[in-house]
N, C-alpha and C positions, 0 to 999 in steps of 0.2 A: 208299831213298825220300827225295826231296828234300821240304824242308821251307819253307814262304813265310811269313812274320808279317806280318799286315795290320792297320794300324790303321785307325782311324774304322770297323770291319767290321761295324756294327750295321744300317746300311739304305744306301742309295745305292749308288754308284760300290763303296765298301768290300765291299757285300754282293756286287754284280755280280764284284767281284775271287775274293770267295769260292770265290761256284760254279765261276767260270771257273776258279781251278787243282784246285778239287774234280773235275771232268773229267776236269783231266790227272793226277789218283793223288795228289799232292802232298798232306803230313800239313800241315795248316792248324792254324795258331796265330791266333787272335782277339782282339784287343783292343780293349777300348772302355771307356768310363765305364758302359754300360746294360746292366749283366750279366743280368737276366732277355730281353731282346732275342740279347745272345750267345748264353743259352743255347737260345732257340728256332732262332736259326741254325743253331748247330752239328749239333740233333740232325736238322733237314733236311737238313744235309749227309750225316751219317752213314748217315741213313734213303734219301738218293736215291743216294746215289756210295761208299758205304762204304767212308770213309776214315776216319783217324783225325785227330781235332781236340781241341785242347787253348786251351782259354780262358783269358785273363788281363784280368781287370776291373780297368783302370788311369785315372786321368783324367790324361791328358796334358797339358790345360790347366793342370796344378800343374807346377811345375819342378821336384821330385823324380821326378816319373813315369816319365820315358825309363830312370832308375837304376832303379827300381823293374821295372820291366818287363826292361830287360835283366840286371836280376839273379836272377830268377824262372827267365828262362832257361839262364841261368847253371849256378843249383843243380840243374835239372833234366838238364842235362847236354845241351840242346837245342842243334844249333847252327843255323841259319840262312844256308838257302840263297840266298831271296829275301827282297829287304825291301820292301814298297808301304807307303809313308808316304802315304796319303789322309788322316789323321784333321786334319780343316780346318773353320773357318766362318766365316761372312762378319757384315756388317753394317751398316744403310743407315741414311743421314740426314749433314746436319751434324757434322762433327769436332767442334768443339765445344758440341753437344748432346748427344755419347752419355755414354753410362754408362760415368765411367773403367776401374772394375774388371774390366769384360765386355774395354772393346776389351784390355786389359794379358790378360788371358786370351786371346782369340784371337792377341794378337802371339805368344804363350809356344806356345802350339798349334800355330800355321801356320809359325813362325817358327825359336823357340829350339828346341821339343823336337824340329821335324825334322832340324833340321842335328847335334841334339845323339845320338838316333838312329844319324844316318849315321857321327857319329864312334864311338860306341861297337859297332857292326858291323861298321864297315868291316874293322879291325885283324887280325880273322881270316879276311875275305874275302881278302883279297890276300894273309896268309898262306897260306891253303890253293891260291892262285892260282886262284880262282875265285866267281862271286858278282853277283848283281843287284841294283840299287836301283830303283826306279821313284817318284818321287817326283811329287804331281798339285799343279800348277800351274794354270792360267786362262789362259786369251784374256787378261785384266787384267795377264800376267805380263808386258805387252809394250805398256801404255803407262796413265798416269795417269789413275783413272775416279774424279772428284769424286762425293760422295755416298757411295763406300765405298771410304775414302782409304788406311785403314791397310790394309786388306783386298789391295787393289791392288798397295800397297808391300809386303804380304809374299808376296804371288804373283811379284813383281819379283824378291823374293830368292830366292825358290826357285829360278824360271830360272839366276837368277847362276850361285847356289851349286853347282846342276846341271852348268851348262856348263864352270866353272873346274875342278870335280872330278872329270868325265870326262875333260876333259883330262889332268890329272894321276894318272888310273888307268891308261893307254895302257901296254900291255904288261905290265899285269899280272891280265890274265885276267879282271877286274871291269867290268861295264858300267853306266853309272849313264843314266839317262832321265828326260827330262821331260815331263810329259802334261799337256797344255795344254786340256783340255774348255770349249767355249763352255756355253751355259745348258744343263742337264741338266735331265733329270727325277727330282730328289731332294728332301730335303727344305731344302734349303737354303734358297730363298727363303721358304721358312715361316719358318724357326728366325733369319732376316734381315730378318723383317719389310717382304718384297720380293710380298709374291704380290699385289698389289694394281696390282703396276705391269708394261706390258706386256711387259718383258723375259721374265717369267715366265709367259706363255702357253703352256698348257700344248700346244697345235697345233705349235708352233715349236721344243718341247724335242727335244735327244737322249735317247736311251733311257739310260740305264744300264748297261746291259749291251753297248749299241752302243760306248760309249765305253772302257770297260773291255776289249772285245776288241781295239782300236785300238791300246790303251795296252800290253797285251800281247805283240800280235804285232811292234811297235817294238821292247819290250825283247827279246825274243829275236832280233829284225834286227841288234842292238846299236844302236838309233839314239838320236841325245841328246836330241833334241825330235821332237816331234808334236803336231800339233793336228790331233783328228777334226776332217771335215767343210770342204769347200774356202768355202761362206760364211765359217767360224769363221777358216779360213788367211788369207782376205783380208782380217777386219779386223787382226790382227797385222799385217801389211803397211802399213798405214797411216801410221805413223809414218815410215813410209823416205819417203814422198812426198807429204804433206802437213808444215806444221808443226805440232810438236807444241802449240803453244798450241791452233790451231782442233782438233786430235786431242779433245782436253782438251774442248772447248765441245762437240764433237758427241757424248760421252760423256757429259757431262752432260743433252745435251736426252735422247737415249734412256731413261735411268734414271728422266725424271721423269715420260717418258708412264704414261697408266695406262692400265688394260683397258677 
């Protein structure tokens, strides 16, 4: 039985991840800071797909957490077939208006503990000569969107990081992915303090589940990027044929319409 460790797995995209490899038999490991949420997940899974799921309430927002989790694993004697690095969140307004400690938390989240993750899984993926990553990315991974600055810039490094390191896994039986989802229907723009503004209509979201089947059926194509939905493909496109300064300005008016 193959084994996927999902982080951010408590509602969203993460949960949509759930069920989806709950389908396909896969013993699911959970991770998240909201262990009474884990554990209503898991036992739905249990209850519809009976499968076996093993929880770890970790906050990855701290910079001990990626150790702490992958040492859980460790001891358990678990190893890890897929890795879905979802656990992400955003945040709107002024760079300098926010709240230093939140955005220094979301950098550590989006940022450090994903790549710090991929390093601590990878070592025995490519040992065993075999092995997934899929890590979720943005539309934002693919050009500067003022108002939620830092946020943007670390969906840019996730692409990078993404692309350099598929590269450099090329023959060795490991496929790394990047899922690029435009606006979702999660709770993101709550917890971003976004639902106010019209990006977040809820008419015009992807589903959750729509986007996590997307994101899946790439990583098993072995592909390195994807973005659901060809609206979401042609704002990435953007930057190749405008410049990026007006990219930037039309990003900004978007963000600031409201409902």
């Amino acid at each position: 039985m193959k084994t996927v460790l999902i982080t951010g797995a408590s509602s969203g995209i993460g949960k949509a991840f759930a069920e989806l490899f709950a389908k396909k038999n896969y013993r699911i490991v959970l991770a998240s800071r909201n262990e009474e949420k884990l554990s209503g997940i898991a036992r739905q899974l249990r209850d519809n797909y009976a499968v076996s799921t093993i929880l770890i309430p970790v906050d990855l927002a701290q910079s001990d957490g990626p150790i702490l989790l992958h040492g859980q694993l460790m001891e358990m004697g678990i190893a890890i077939d897929v890795l879905v690095n979802n656990a992400g969140f955003g945040s709107f307004g002024l760079l300098h208006e926010q709240d230093v400690r939140s955005e220094l938390e979301m950098l550590q989240l989006n940022v450090h503990s994903l790549s710090h993750l991929m390093m601590l899984f990878l070592p025995a993926m490519v040992s065993r000569g075999s092995g997934s990553i899929l890590n979720v990315g943005s539309t934002t991974s693919f050009y500067a969107c003022p108002l939620s600055a830092n946020y943007s810039a670390s969906k840019a490094f996730v692409l990078s990081l993404t692309e350099a390191v598929s590269n450099e896994l090329q023959g060795t039986g490991v496929i790394v992915t990047a899922l690029c989802p435009g606006a979702t229907g999660t709770e993101f723009f709550r917890s971003a303090k976004m639902d106010g503004q019209k990006v977040s209509d809820p008419k015009t979201l992807m589903s959750p589940e729509t986007v996590a089947e997307i994101g899946y059926k790439a990583l098993m194509s072995k592909k390195t990027i994807v973005v659901p939905g060809f609206q979401n493909w042609l704002l990435t496109q953007a930057p190749r044929f405008f410049p990026r300064r007006f990219v930037t300005r039309i990003t900004r008016s978007v963000l600031e319409q409201k409902l």
